[in-house]
C-alpha positions as CSV (number, residue, x, y, z in Angstrom):
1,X,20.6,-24.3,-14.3
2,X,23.1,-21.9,-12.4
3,X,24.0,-19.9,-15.1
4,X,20.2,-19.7,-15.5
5,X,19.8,-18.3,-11.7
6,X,22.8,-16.4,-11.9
7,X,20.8,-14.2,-14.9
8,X,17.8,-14.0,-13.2
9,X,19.1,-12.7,-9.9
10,X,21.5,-10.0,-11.8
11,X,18.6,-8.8,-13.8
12,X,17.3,-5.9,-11.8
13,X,14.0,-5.0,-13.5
14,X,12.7,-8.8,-13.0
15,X,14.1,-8.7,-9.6
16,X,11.9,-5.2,-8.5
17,X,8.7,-6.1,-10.4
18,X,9.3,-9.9,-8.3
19,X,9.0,-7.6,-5.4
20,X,6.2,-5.8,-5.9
21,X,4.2,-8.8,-7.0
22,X,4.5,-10.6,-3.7
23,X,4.0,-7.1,-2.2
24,X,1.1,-6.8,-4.0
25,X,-0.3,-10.2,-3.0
26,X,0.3,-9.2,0.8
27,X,-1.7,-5.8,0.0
28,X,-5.2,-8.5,-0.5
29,X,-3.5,-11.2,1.7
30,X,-3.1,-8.8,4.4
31,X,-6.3,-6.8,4.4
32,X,-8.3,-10.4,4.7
33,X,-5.9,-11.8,7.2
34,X,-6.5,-8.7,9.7
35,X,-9.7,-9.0,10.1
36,X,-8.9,-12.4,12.4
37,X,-5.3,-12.1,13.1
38,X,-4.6,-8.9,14.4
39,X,-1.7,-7.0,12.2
40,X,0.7,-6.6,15.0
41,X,0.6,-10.4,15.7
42,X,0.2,-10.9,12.0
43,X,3.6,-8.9,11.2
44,X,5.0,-11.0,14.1
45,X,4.4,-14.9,12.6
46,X,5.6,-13.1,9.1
47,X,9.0,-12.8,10.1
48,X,9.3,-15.5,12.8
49,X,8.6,-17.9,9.5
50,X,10.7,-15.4,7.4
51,X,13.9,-15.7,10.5
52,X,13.5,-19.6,10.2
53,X,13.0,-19.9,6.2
54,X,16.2,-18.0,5.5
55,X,18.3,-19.4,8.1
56,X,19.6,-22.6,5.5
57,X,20.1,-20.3,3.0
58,X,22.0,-17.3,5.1
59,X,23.9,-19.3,7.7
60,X,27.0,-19.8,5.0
61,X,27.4,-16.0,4.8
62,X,27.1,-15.8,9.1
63,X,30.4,-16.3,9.3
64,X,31.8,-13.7,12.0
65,X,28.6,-12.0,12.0
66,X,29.5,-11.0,15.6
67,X,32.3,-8.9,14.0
68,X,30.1,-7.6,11.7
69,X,27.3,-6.4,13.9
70,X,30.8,-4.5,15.9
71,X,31.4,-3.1,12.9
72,X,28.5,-2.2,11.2
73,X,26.0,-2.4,14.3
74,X,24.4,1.1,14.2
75,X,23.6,0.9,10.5
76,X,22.0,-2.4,10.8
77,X,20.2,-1.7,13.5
78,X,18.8,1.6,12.2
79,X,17.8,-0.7,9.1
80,X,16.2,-3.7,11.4
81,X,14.0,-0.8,12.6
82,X,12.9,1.0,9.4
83,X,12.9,-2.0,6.7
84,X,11.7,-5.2,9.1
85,X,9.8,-3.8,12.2
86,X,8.9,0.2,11.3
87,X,7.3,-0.2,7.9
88,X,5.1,-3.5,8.2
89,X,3.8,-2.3,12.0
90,X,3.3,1.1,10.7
91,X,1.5,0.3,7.5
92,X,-1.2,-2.0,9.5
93,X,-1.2,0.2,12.2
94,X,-2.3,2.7,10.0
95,X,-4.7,0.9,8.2
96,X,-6.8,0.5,11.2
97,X,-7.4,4.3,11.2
98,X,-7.1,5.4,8.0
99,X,-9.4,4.2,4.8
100,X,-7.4,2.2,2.4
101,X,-7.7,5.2,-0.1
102,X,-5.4,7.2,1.8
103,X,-3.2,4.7,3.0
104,X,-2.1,4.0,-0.8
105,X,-2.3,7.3,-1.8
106,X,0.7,7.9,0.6
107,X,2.3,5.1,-0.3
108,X,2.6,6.4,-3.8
109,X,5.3,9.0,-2.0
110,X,7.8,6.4,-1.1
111,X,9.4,6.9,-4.4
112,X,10.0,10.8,-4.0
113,X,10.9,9.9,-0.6
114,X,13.7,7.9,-1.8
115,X,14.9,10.1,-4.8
116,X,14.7,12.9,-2.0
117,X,17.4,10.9,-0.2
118,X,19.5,9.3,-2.8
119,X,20.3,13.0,-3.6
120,X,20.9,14.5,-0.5
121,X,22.5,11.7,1.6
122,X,23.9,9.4,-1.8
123,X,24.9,12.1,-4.2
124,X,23.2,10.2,-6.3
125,X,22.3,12.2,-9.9
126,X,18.5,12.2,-10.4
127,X,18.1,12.3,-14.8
128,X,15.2,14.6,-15.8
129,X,13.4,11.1,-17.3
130,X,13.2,9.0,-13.7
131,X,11.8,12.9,-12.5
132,X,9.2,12.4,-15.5
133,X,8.8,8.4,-14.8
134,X,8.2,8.9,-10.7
135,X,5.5,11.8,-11.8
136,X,3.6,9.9,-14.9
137,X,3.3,6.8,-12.3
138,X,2.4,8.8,-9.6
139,X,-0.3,10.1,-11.8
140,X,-1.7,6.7,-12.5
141,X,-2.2,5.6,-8.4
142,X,-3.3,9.1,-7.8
143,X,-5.7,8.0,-10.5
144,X,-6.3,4.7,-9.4
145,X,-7.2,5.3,-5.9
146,X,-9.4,8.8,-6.4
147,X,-11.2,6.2,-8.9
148,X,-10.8,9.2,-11.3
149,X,-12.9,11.8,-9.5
150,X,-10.8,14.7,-8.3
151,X,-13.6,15.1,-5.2
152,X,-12.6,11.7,-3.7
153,X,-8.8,13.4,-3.5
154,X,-9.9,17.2,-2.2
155,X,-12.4,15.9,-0.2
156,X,-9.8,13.8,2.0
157,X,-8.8,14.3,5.4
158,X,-5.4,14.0,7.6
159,X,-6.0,11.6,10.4
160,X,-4.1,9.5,12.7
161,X,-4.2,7.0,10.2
162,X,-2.6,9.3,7.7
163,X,0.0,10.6,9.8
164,X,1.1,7.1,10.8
165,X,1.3,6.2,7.2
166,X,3.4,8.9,6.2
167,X,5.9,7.8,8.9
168,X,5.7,4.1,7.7
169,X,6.9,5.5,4.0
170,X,9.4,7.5,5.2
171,X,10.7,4.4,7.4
172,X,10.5,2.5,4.2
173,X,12.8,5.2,2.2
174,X,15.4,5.3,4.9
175,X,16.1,1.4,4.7
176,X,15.9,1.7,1.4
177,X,19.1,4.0,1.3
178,X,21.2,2.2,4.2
179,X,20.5,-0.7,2.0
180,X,22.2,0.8,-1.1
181,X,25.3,1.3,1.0
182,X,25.3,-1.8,3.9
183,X,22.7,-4.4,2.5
184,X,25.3,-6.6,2.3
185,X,27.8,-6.4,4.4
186,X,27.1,-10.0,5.3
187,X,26.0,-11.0,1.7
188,X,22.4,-10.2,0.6
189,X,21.0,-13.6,2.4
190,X,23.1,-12.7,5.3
191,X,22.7,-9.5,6.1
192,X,18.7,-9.9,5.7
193,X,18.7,-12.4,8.5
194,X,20.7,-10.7,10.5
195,X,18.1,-7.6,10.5
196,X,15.5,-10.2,10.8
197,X,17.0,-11.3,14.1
198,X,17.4,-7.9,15.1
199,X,14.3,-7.3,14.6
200,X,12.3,-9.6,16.0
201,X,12.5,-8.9,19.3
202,X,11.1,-6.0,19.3
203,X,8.0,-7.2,16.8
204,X,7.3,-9.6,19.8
205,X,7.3,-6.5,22.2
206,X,5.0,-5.0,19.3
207,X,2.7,-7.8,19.8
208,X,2.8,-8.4,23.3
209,X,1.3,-5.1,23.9
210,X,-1.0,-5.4,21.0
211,X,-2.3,-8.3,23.0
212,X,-3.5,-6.6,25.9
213,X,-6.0,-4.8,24.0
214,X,-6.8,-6.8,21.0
215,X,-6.1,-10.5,22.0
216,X,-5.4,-13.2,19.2
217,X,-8.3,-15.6,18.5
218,X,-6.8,-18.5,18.4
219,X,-9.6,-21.3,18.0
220,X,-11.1,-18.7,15.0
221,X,-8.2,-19.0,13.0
222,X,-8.5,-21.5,10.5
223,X,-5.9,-24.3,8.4
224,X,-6.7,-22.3,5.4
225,X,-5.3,-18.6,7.2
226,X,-2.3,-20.5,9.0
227,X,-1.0,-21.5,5.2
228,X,-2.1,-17.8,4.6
229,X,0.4,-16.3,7.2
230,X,2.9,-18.9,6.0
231,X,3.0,-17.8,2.2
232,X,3.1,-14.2,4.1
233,X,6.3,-15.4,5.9
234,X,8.0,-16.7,2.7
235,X,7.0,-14.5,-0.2
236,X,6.3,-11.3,1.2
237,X,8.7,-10.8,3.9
238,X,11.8,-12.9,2.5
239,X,11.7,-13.4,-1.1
240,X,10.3,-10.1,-1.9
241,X,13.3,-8.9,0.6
242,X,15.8,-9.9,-0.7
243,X,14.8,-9.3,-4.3
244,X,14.7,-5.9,-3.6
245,X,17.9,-5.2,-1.8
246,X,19.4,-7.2,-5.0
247,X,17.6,-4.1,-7.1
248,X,18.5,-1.8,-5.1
249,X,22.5,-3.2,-5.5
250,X,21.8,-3.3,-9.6
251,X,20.3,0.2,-10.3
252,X,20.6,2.2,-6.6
253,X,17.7,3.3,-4.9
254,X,16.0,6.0,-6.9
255,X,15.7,3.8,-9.7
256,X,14.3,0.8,-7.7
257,X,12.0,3.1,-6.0
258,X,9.4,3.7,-8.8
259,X,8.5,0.1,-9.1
260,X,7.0,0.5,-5.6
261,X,4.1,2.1,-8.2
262,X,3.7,-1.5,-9.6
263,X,2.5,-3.0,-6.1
264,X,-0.8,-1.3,-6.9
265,X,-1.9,-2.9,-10.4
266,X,-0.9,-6.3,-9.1
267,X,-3.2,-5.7,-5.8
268,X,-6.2,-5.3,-8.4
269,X,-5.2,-8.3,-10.6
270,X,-4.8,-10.3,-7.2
271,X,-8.1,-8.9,-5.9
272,X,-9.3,-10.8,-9.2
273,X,-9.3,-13.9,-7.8
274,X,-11.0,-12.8,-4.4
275,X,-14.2,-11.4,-6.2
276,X,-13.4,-7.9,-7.1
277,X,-14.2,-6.0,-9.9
278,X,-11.0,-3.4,-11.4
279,X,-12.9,-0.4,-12.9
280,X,-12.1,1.8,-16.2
281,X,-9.9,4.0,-13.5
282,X,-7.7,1.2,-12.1
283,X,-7.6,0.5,-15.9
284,X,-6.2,3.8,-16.8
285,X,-4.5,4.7,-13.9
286,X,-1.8,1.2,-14.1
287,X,-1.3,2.1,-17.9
288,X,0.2,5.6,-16.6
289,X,1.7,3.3,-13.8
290,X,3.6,1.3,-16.0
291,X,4.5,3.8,-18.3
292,X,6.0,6.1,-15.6
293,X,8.1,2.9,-14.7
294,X,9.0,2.2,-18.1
295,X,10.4,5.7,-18.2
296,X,12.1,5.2,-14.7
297,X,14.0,2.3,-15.4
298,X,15.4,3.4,-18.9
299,X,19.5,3.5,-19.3
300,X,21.1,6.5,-19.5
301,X,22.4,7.7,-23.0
302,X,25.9,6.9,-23.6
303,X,28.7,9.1,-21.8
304,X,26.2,9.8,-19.2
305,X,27.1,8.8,-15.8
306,X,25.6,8.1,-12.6
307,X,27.8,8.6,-9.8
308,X,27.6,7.7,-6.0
309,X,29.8,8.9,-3.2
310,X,30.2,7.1,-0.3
């Protein structure tokens, strides 16, 4: 059985496309759960259950974790910020403004974001293929959320919403680079706690003020949406975690990046089971998805390198 775990949690691909399942199931999750709990709140109870799930599994590695956070305090901070509170606040703070269209449609950038950085900040060699992969799946949710007519995409406007999204991608890009380099500093289980702790206290002052103008209902929210928020808690916001910091360990950042694409076909297939129709376009659009992952995620030929400074 542990040699069993041991191959699933060093095979990357399985690991990222783990990821962007449950991501994908927070996508539908999320958008239902809103419309009670309000996202703020909602991103709150996520990883208060997340901070107390992991804690059996992480304590082991939180051995001298003081020294650690003296050593390695301004990275994980920076991280707590981007990965934990800045993405998930941004993302359903942007939602509120912004139609859903857009919001994916500039989620689709996170992996340029991060290839962007990898280069610049990593060193890390971008092969003309993962250019190719990120474009061809870009394609497909460009094509997936225009519902293949190009006047849905020219006929789009920047708004606060969009704005606020583009922040909440680039949070996610950052983390997603000071986890190549100090996503384990602690060990994966560890560290993740860690910048759930860190975090935390500032998604409770996220809340707090969130509920002086839209209060929480609590006698509207039913059995059925408390499980909701706790599979959210779990899945979502630790599994799907830690998952992708392993990825991002296995094949470094760029590479992990364009399976972000694959949180958009699983959305749909998801959406399955709350009513919803997928059309020809969302059809089309996650065959170019997976193909431009496909592409991504294929080894280099042999003698050809990829090399990271520190």
């Amino acid at each position: 059985m542990k040699q069993v775990l041991d191959r699933l949690w060093n095979n990357p691909y399985l690991l990222l496309t783990s990821s962007a399942l449950f991501w994908g199931s927070n996508f539908v999750l999320g958008r239902v759960m809103v419309e009670t709990i309000p996202p703020l709140h909602l991103s709150l109870f996520r990883w208060t259950i997340g901070l107390l799930a992991l804690w059996p599994f992480a304590r082991s590695q939180l051995k001298g974790a003081k020294a650690l956070w003296r050593t390695y305090r301004a990275p994980l901070f920076w991280m707590a910020m981007t990965g934990v509170v800045g993405f998930n606040a941004l993302t359903y703070l942007a939602v509120q403004f912004t139609s859903s269209i857009s919001a994916s449609l500039f989620n689709s950038v996170a992996p340029v974001f991060i290839m962007l950085l990898s280069y610049f900040f990593l060193r890390e060699k971008i092969r003309p293929v993962q250019v190719a992969g990120v474009f061809i799946s870009l394609i497909g949710v460009v094509w997936i959320v225009s519902r293949g007519d190009w006047e849905v995409l020219v006929s789009l406007k920047f708004n606060a919403g969009d704005l606020i999204m583009i922040v909440a991608v680039l949070s996610w890009a950052i983390y997603s680079i000071l986890s190549k380099r100090f996503g384990t500093v602690a060990g994966e289980k560890g560290t993740f706690w860690i910048l759930m702790a860190v975090g935390l206290p500032f998604s409770l002052l996220l809340g707090a003020v969130e509920e002086i103008y839209r209060p929480l209902p609590w006698s509207e929210v039913s059995p059925l949406e408390w499980l909701c928020v706790l599979y959210l808690g779990i899945f979502p916001a630790v599994v799907a975690f830690l998952c992708w910091s392993r990825g991002i360990q296995l094949v470094g950042p760029a590479k992990s990046g364009v399976f972000l694409h694959l949180i958009m076909p699983f959305a749909v297939i998801i959406a399955l089971f709350f009513g919803e129709t997928p059309t020809l376009a969302q059809g089309v659009g996650a065959a170019f998805v997976l193909l431009g992952v496909l592409m991504a995620s294929n080894p280099p030929r042999k003698g050809v390198t990829r090399h990271l400074e520190k």
